[in-house]
C-alpha positions as CSV (number, residue, x, y, z in Angstrom):
1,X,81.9,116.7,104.2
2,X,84.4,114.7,102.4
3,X,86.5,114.4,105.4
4,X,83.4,112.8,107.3
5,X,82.7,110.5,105.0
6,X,86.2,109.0,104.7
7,X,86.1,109.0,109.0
8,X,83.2,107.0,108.4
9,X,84.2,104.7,106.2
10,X,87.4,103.5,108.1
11,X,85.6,103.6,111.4
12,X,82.6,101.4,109.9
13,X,85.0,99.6,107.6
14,X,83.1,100.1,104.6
15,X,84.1,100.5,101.1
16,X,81.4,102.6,99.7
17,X,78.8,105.1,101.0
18,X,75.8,106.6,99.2
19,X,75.5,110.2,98.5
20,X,71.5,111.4,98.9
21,X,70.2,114.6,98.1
22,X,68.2,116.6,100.1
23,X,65.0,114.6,100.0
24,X,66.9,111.0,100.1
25,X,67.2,110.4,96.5
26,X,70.1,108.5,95.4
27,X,72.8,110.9,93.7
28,X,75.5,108.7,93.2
29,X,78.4,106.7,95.3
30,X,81.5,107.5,97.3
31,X,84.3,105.2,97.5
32,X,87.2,105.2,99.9
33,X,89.6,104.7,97.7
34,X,91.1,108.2,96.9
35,X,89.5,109.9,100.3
36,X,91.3,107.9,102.3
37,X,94.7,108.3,100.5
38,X,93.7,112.4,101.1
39,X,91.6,112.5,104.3
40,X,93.0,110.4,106.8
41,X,95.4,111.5,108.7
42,X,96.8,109.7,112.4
43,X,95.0,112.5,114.6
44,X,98.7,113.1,116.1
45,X,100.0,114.0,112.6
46,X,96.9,116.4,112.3
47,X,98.1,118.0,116.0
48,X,101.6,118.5,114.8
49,X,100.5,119.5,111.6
50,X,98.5,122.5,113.2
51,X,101.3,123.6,115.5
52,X,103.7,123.8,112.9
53,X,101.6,125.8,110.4
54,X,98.8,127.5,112.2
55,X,100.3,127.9,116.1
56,X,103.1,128.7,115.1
57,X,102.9,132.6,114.7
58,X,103.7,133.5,118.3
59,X,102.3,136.8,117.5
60,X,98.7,135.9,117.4
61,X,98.4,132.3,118.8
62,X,101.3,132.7,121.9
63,X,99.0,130.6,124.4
64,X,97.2,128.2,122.8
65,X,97.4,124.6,122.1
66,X,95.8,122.2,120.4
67,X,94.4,118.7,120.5
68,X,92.8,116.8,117.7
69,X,90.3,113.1,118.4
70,X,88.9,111.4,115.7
71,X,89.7,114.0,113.5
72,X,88.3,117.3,115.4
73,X,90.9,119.7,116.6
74,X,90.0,121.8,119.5
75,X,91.7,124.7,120.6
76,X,92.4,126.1,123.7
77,X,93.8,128.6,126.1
78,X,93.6,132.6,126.5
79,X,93.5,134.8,123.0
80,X,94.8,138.4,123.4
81,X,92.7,139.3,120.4
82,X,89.3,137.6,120.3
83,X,88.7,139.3,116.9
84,X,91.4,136.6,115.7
85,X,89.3,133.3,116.7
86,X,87.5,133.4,113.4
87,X,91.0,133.2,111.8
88,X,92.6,130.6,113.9
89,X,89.3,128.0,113.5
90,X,89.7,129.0,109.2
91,X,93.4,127.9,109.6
92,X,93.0,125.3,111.7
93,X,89.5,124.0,109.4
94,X,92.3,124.5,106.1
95,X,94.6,121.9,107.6
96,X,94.3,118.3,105.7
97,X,92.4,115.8,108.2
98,X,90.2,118.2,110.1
99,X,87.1,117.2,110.6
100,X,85.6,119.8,112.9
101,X,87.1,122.7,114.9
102,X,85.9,123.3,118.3
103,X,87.3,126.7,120.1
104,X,87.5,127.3,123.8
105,X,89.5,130.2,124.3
106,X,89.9,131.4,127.8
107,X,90.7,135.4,129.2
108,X,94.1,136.2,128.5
C-alpha cells in the first residue's frame, strides 16, 4: 500500500522505490516526497487520532483501547457486539497513517 511504501522509505531512508507488477516488471517509480507529507504520522498522533474519531462512540467501542507501532494499530479489550469488529478494523483502517489493523477482542 501507499502507506507501506512511505514506512519504508523513512525507515530505510530512501528517496525512491520501484513499483513492479505482478511478474517483476518495472511499472514505474515512487517517490517520498508527497507520501510522506500524507502518510506519516508520529504513531502517538495515529493512537489519539483513533480514540478521538473511531473509540469514541461509547455505544459500540465502551472497552476498548488502542495502541499503534510502526504504523499498525491494534485493538483490544471485550466487544459487546462481535458483529461490530468488521466496522471498528474499517474505521480504524480509514484513519490517515494506518498501516495495518490487528483485532484482539476479548469476552465482554
Amino acid at each position: 500500500t501507499l502507506a507501506e511504501a512511505a514506512r519504508i522509505m523513512a525507515t530505510r531512508r530512501v528517496k525512491r522505490l520501484p513499483v513492479v507488477n505482478s511478474v517483476g516488471m518495472l511499472e514505474g517509480v515512487v517517490s517520498r516526497s508527497d507520501l510522506l507529507k500524507v502518510f506519516l504520522r508520529a504513531d502517538a498522533e495515529i493512537e489519539e487520532d483513533i480514540r478521538q474519531s473511531v473509540l469514541g462512540e461509547p455505544a459500540t467501542t465502551v472497552g476498548l483501547d488502542v495502541t499503534v507501532a510502526d504504523g499498525v494499530a491494534t485493538i483490544r479489550g471485550p466487544l459487546a457486539d462481535r458483529s461490530m469488529a468488521p466496522l471498528v478494523a474499517r474505521a480504524v483502517r480509514a484513519v490517515e497513517g494506518v498501516v495495518d489493523v490487528r483485532m484482539d477482542l476479548g469476552a465482554p
